[in-house]
N, C-alpha and C positions, 0 to 999 in steps of 0.2 A: 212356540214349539220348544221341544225341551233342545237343551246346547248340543248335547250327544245326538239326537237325529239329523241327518243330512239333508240339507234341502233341495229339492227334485223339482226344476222348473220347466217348461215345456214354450219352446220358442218358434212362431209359425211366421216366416217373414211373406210378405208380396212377392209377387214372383217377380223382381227384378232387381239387376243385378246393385244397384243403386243403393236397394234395400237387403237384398242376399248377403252380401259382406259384410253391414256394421252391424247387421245381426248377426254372422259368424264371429265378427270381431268382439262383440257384449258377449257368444257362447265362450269363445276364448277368456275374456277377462272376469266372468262369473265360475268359469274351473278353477281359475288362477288360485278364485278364494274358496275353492273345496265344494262349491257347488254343481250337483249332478243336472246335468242340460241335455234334455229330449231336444233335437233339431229335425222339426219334420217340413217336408219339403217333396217335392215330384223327383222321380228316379234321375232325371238328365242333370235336375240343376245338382242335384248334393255330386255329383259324380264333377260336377264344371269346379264345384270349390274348391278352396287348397286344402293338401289335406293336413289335418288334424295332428296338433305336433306330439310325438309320444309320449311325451309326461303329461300331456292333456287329455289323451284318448282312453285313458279309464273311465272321464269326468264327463264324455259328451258322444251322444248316443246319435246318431244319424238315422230318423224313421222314415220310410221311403212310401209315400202314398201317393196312387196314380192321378194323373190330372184327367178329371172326367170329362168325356168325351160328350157335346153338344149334337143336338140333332142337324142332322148336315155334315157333322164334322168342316165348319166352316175356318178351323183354325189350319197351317199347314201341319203337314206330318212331322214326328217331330218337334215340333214347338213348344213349350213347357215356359218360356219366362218374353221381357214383352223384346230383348236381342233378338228371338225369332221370326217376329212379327211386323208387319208394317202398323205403323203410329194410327191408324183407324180403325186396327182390328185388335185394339188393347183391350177396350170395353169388353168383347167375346173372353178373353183370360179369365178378366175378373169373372166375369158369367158363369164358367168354367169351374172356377176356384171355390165358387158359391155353392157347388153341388158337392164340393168332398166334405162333405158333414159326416156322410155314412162312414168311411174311414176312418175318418179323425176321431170321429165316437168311439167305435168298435178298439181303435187303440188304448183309448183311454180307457176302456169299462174291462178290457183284456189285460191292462198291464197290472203286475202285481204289488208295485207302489207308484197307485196314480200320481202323479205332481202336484205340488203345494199350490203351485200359480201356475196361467199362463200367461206368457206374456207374446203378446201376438200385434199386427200390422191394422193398419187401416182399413184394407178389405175383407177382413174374416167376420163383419156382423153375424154371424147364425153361430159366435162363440158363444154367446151369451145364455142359449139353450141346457148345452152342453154345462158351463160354467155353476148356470141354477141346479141342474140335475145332480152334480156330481159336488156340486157344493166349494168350489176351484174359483177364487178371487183372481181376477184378472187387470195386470198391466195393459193400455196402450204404451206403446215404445216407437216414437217419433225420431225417424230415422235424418229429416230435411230438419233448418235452423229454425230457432225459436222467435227468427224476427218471420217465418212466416206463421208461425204461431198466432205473435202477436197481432201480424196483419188482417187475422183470420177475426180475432175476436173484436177488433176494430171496425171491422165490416159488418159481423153478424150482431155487436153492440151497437152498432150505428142507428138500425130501424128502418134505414133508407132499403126499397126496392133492387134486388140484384142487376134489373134492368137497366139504374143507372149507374154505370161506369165510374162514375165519378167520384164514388165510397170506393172502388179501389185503387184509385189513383190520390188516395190521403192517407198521411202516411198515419202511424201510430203515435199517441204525443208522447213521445217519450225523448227526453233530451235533443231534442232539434233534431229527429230521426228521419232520414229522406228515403226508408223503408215503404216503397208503393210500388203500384203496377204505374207505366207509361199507357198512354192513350192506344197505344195499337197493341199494348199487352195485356191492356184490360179486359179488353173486346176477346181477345183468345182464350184467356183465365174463364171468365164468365162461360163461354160457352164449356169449355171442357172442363172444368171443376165444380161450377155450380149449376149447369144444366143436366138433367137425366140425360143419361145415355145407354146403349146398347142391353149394359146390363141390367137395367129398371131400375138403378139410382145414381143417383149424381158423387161423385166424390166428395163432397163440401157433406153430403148425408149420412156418406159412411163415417167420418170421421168425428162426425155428431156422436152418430150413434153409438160407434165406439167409445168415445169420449163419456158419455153418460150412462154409460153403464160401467166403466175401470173404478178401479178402486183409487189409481195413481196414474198420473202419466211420466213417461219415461222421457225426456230428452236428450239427445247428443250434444251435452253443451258444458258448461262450466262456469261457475261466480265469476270468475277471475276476466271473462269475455263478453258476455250478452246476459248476463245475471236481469238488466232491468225488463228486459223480451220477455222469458219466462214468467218472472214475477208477475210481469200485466196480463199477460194469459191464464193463469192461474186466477188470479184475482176477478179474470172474467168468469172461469167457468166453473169454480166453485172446487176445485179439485187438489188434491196436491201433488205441483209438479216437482220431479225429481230429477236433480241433473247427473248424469251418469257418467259424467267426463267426455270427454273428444271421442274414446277410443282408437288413438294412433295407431295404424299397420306397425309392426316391429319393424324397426332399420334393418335391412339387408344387413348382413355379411359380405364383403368384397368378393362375388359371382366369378367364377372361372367357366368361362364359355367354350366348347367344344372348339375345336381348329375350325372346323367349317360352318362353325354358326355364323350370319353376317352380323349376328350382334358383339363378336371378337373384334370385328375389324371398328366396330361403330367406337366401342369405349379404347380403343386403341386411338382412335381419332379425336375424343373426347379430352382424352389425359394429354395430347396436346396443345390446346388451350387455355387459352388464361385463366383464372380463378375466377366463377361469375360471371362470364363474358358472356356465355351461350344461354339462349332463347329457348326451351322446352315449348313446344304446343303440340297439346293436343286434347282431342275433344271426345275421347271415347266410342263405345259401340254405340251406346243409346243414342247417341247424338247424330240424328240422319241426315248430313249437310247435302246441299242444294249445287248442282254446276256453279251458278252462278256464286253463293256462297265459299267453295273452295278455290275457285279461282280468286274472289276478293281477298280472301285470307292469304294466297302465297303472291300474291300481287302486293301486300303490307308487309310481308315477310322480305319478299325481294326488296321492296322503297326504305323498309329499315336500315339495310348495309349490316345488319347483325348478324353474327352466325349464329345459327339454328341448328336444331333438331327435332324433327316431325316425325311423330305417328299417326298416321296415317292409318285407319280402317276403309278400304277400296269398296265404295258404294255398291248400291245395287245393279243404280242407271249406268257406271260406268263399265260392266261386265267384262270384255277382253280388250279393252279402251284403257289410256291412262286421264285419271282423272283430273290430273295436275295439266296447267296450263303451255302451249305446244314451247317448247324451247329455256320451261322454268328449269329445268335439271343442270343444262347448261348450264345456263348464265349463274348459278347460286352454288356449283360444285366446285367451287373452291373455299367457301364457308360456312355450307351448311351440309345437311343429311336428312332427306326422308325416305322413312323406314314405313314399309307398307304394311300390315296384319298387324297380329301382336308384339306387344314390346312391355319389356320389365320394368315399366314406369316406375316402383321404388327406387330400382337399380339408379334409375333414370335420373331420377328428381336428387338423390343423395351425391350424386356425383359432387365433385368440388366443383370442376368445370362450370354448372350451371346457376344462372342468377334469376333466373325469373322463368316465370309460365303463361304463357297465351291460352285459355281453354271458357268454357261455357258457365263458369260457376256455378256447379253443382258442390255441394259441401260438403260431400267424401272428399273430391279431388282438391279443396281447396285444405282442408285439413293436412292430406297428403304435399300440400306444397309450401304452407307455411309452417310445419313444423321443420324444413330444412330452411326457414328464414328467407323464400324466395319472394320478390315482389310480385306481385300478381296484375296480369291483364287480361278484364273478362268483358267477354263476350256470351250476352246469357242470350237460351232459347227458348227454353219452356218450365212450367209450373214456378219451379222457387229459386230457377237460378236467377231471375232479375231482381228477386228481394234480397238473397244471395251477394250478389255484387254489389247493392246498394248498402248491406250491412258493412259489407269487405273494405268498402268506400268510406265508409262513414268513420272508421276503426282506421283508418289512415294506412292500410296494408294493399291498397290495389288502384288500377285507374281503370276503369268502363270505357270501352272502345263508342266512341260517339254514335250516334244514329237519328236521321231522321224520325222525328217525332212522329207523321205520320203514319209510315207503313217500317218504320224500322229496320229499312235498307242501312247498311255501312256500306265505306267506301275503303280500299287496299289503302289512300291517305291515311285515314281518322286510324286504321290498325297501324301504321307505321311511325304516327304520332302519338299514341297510345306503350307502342314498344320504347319505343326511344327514350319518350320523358322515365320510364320508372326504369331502365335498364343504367341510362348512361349519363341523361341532363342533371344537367345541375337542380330544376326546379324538381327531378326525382328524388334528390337525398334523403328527402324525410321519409318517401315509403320505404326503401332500401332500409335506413334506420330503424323505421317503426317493424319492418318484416322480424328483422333479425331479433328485435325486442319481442316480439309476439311466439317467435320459436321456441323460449324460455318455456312460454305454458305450454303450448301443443305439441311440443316435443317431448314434454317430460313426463315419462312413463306412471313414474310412480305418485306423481298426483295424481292422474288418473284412474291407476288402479283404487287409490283411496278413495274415490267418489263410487269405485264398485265395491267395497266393504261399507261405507254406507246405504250403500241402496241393497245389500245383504243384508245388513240389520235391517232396515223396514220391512226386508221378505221374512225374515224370522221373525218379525215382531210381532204383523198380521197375521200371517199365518199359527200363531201361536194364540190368536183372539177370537179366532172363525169358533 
């Protein structure tokens, strides 16, 4: 394309919040470098984002298209991303998200400088129509790590039947990588990523199918961390993968909190203790724990003797009940804090006060914690947080909370055992060490901005070929 035309890209994420953000976060770091960004999305979620910082808001355009309504209306009222929804009625979204074709068009064929590219999620397969018609090369942009990338091309290189388990529970060869699913993870993975579901295809299909039709795939990653993951995913699938950098949240600014907010009194509490001493957990919305489940977690938390501070999102099951176990407030209110709803987890994670994080490993939040150089304790649940944690592992930056092999129960033990070695023991030093060496990359803005002026020259470059 010529240098003087602006490049006009069109970014459509999955409706969750997982993937909302580091797609805002790539819309943000693609204005940064004079790139104009269509961010289209359902009325509720663009309205839930942060908003748009003013020297950015000339560069990126917020297009609001309805999430179409199924017969039944089986989804609740309301509902737009999969926070709204219970974990069995996520297939119905995607369902959902498969019929805003007719919108999505009508924008495109309406706007009067359609976009050079799109770059879009794993569930928009029916881009491709639109893509052929309008003649609009399209990115996949992989929002989870490139070790479940590799895990993906491992398994589907294999030859072996999905049926057996046992191709996901091997890891990738790539330098002694203990990147797998566990036997009781396996069994979950298979069913919900590689079986059909609700919406008449399987995940493991969509991502095919996206995949073989992009022109590039987009990853959240960088040389400098998981360079060998990409590459053999790449190398699988014939495509060229693009590392787009971490894209780190910006660092707060030091927050001044209302007189009556109770988060004045939390960082009041906070800047009382020692440098590093305090425990961060938490596990987000998506992350729908089990009675049984938050009770073991503040039962590890109490056997730690660490001070804490929890966020806390208050379940479904536990409705005008507390969900924490009968007498844990007590006995823990002299060294810890949980905090129930939302909470300014950057505010959070940035403090000095804090040295480590208990949470599910998902690799937004692990990005979010090791670029303040905290050690990491995970506890993963679903899709890529347990290749996730096994990456995090392997990288010398976390310990994985133990669990029975068979069904994957932990114990308030193995999480207080877990906490204690990477916060305090002596056999923790190396992760402590390694966290704080690893914050260098993930914290540093402007390498990463420079992986997004790269991957703007490939959007200029293609786009200048079409």
């Amino acid at each position: 394309m010529a240098d003087n035309k602006v490049l006009h890209v069109l970014l459509f994420p999955w409706s969750a919040f997982g993937h909302l953000m580091p797609y805002f976060q790539l819309a943000k770091a693609l204005a940064k470098a004079g790139v104009h960004v269509s961010f289209i999305s359902t009325p509720k979620n663009l309205q839930r984002l942060p908003p748009i910082p003013p020297s950015l808001s000339p560069f990126i355009t917020p297009v609001s298209i309805p999430l179409p309504k199924l017969p039944g209306d089986p989804l609740p009222e309301g509902a737009e991303a999969t926070v709204d929804i219970p974990f069995h009625k996520i297939s119905l979204l995607k369902l959902a998200l498969d019929l805003a074709k007719p919108p999505f068009r009508k924008f495109i064929a309406d706007h009067p400088h359609p976009p050079d590219w799109f770059i879009v999620d794993f569930n928009a397969t029916w881009i491709f129509d639109i893509s052929r018609e309008f003649r609009i090369p399209t990115v996949f942009f992989c929002v989870i790590s490139s070790g479940f990338l590799a895990l993906l091309a491992h398994v589907l290189g294999s030859g072996l039947p999905l049926s057996e388990i046992g191709s996901l529970m091997s890891p990738p060869p790539i330098n002694g990588s203990t990147v797998a699913y566990r036997r009781h993870e396996a069994a979950e993975i298979r069913a919900g990523f590689f079986e059909m579901n609700d919406s008449g295809m399987s995940d493991c299909d969509r991502v095919t199918t996206i995949v073989s039709a992009s022109r590039a795939i987009a990853v959240r990653s960088c040389n400098e961390f998981d360079v060998d993951y990409f590459k053999f995913y790449s190398n699988y699938c014939g495509k060229k993968v693009i590392p787009v950098g971490l894209l780190p949240p910006e660092k707060p600014q030091k927050t001044e909190f209302e007189a009556d907010s109770p988060w004045k009194s939390t960082f009041e509490w906070l800047d009382q203790q020692n440098p590093q001493s305090v425990v961060f957990v938490g596990f987000g919305s998506e992350c729908k724990l089990t009675k049984d489940q938050i009770h073991e977690i503040a039962r590890g938390v109490e056997l730690s003797e660490l001070p804490f501070l929890w966020a806390l999102r208050k379940p479904d099951w536990a409705e005008d009940s507390d969900p924490l176990p009968v007498g844990f407030r007590d006995r823990t209110a002299q060294r810890g804090i949980v905090s129930m709803g939302w909470a300014p987890q950057m505010e959070i994670l940035g403090h000095p006060a804090i040295g480590g994080s208990l949470f599910h490993g998902g690799w937004g939040s692990a990005i979010e914690a090791l670029q303040f150089g905290h050690g990491l304790v995970l506890l993963p649940f679903i899709v890529d947080q347990p290749l996730n944690a096994r990456l995090l592992v392997d990288k010398g930056v976390a310990i994985e909370v133990e669990r029975r092999e068979e069904d994957g129960s932990f114990s308030g033990e193995a999480i207080a055992k877990a906490l204690r070695e990477t916060m305090i023991s002596e056999e923790g030093e190396k992760i402590r060490k390694r966290a704080k060496e690893i914050a260098a990359i993930f914290g540093d803005t402007n390498r990463h901005q420079q992986y997004i002026e790269e991957f703007v020259q490939f959007l200029k470059k293609g786009s200048s070929n079409q």
